[in-house]
N, C-alpha and C positions, 0 to 999 in steps of 0.2 A: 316286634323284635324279640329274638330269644332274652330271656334273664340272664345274667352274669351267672351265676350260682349254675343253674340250668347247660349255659353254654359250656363254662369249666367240666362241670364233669359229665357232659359227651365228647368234647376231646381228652378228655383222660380215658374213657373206655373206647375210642375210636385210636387213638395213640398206641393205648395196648392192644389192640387186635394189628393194628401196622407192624408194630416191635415182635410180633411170630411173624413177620414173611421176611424172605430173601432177601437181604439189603440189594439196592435198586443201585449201579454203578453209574449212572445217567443223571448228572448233576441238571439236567432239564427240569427233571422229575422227578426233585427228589421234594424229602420231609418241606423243607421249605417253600416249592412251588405249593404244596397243600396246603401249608399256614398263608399263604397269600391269596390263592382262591379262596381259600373262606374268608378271610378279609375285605375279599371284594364282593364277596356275596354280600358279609355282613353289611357293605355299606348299602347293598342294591336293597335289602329285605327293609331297612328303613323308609326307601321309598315304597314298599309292598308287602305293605305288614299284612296281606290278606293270604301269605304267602307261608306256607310251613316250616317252620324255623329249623325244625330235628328232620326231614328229608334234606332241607338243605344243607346242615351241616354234614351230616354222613356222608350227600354224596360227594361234598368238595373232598371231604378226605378220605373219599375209598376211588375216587373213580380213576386212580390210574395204579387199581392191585393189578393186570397186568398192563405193561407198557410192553409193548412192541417196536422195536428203532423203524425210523421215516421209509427205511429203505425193504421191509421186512415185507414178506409176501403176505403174510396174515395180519397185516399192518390195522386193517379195516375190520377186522373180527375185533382186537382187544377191548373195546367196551363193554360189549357184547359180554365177553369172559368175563370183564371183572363185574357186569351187572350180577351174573351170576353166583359169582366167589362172594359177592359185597353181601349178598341175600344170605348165604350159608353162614356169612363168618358172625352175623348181627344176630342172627337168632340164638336167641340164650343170651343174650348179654343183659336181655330186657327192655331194648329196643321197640318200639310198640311193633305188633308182627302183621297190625293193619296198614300200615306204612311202607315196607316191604320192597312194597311194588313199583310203589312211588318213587322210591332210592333208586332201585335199578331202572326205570327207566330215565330216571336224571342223568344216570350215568352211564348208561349205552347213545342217549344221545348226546351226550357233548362233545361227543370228537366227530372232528371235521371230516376226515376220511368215512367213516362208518355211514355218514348223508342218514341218520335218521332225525326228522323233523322232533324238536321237542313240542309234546302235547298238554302241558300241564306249567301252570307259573312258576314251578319250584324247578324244573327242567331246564325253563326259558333262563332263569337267574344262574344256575350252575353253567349252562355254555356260555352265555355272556360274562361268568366271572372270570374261565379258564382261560379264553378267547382272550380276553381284556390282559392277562396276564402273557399274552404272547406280543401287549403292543409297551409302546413308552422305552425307557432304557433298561429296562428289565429282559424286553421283548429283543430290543438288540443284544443285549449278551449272550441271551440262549439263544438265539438265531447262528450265530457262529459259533457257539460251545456246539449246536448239533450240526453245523455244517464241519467243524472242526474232525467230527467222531466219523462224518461219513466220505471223509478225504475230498469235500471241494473245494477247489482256489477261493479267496476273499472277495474276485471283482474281474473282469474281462479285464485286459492288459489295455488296451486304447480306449475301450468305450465301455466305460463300467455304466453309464445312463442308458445302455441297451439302446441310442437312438436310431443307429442303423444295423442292428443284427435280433436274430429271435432273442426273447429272455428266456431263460434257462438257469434255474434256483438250482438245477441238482450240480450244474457244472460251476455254478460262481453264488457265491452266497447273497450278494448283496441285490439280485436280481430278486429274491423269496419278497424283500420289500416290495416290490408292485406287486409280483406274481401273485403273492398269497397276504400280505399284512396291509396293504391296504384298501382292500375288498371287504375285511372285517369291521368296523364301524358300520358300515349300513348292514350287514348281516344280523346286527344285532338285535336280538327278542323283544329289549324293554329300550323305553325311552333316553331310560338312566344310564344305561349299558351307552346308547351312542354318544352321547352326551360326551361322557368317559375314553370314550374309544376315539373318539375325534381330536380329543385333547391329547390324549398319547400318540396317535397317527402324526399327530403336528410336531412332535418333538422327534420322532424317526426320522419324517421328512427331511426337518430341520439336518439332521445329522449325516442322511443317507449326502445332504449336497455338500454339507463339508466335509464329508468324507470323497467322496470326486474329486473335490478341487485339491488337496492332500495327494490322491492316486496320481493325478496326471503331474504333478508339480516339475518339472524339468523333463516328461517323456518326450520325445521326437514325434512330430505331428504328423500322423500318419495320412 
């Protein structure tokens, strides 16, 4: 596990290298989704102390210099970019420049669209932190803050459980729960990660069904 001392001031030099780019209007993906993936990483690198402490802080807090919206044709490149921009912006700060590599590929592979396999333990802990951070009641509020931004309904009108029609997250939000949030737990790299991820899956669940019985509450039974 990183030092106190050590962690402090890489987020104070990763913090200033954020504070030069383009405030990010996408409350998904803001300052705070980064303090929380490194919080989750911090708790995974305790389980895997064999695991690079200064890759994996960098790349919690560089890996979305660009974000691209769900709906964006180049949606699948921006890791890729910010592997690239994360390499530029680090060098000179003191950053060790044998590490480098290791950063950007942590953080070209953690996003899901992009399908690049992490290859390395400090790769596997950053997608499993980011990931992790898309489940539990954190993972529901940004699931609607970006279903919110990209104009889809809350739920199908009679059968938000998708039991007799396709699911379809882009047209109703609360479908993205099977569609895509509950696949993640077994997706996950480390042990720790599913552990975590199973635990947060079960409070979605929990919510995704009292949120149904809430929708249909006095509808006409179709």
């Amino acid at each position: 596990m990183m030092p106190l001392d050590a962690e402090h001031r890489w987020q104070a030099a990763l913090l200033a290298i954020l504070a030069t780019r383009p405030s990010d209007t996408d409350g998904s993906h803001d300052l705070n989704h980064l303090h929380r993936v490194w919080g989750i990483a911090a708790q995974l690198l305790k389980q895997y102390p064999a695991a690079d402490a200064d890759v994996v802080i960098a790349a919690s807090y560089l890996h979305d210099l660009v974000n691209h919206p769900k709906n964006h044709p180049e949606r699948h490149l921006a890791s890729r970019q910010s592997a690239t921009l994360a390499k530029q912006l680090l060098t000179g700060t003191g950053f060790p420049g044998d590490k480098l590599d290791s950063v950007g590929h942590a953080i070209e592979a953690h996003s899901f669209s992009a399908n690049i396999p992490p290859r390395t333990l400090e790769a596997c802990i950053v997608q499993d932190a980011d990931r992790l951070d898309a489940l539990g009641m954190i993972g529901v509020a940004r699931l609607f803050y970006i279903a919110g931004r990209m104009g889809s309904d809350l739920a199908h009108p009679q059968d938000p459980r998708g039991l007799d029609r396709p699911l379809d997250d882009r047209r109703y939000a609360l479908d993205h729960i099977v569609v895509k949030l509950a696949r993640l737990p077994a997706a996950m790299n480390t042990e720790a990660g599913r552990e975590l991820g199973e635990q947060r899956l079960a409070r979605i669940e929990a919510f995704r069904e009292a949120f149904c019985e809430e929708w249909l509450c006095g509808r006409p039974v179709v």
